[in-house]
C-alpha positions, -999 to +999 in steps of 0.1 A: -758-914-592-771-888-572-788-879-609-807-909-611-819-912-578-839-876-580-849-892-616-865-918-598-880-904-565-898-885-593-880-854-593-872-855-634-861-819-636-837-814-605-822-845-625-815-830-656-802-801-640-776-823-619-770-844-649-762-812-666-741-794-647-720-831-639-713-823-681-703-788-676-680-793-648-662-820-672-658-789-696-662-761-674-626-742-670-613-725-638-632-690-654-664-712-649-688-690-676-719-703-684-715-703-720-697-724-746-672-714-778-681-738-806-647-758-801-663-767-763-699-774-776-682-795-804-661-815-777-693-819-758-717-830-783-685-857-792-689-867-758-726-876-759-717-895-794-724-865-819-689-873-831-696-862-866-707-827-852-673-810-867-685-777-885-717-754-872-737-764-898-737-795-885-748-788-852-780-765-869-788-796-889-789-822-862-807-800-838-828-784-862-862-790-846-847-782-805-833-750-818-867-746-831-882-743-799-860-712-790-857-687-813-826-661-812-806-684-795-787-691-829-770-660-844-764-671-878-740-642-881-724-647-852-720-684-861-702-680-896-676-652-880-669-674-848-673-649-824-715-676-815-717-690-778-740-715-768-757-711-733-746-745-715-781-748-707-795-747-745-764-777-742-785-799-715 
């Protein structure tokens, strides 16, 4: 709620940042990291109704063009052998 309300008192990005972090906190473990495995990303993107977001390759083909926009942040090597995090905010 509180979300919306900066949203709409014109304040767009302390919104997305609260929105954000109200997701991370449904994920976020008692180590609180700012970074996800791929098992947490996937149960986030199934969360925001990416349900068929199962393998990696699905998540560099849905979000092909964002992922664009921030080059490095992918590790294709990293990815294949497991060991990828996302940033929770490459996530909001």
């Amino acid at each position: 709620m509180i979300a919306s309300l900066e949203k709409t008192s014109g304040r767009t990005l302390l919104g997305n940042e609260l929105s954000a972090y109200s997701f991370y906190e449904i994920l976020a473990n008692e180590n609180k990291k700012g970074y996800l495995t791929f098992d947490e990303m996937k149960e986030l993107m199934h969360s925001w109704r990416f349900d068929y977001v199962e393998k990696p390759e699905d998540f560099l083909n849905t979000f092909r063009t964002t992922l664009a926009f921030v080059p490095g942040e992918i590790n294709h090597k990293h990815l294949e052998d497991g060991t990828q995090v996302f940033r929770f905010d490459l996530a909001r």
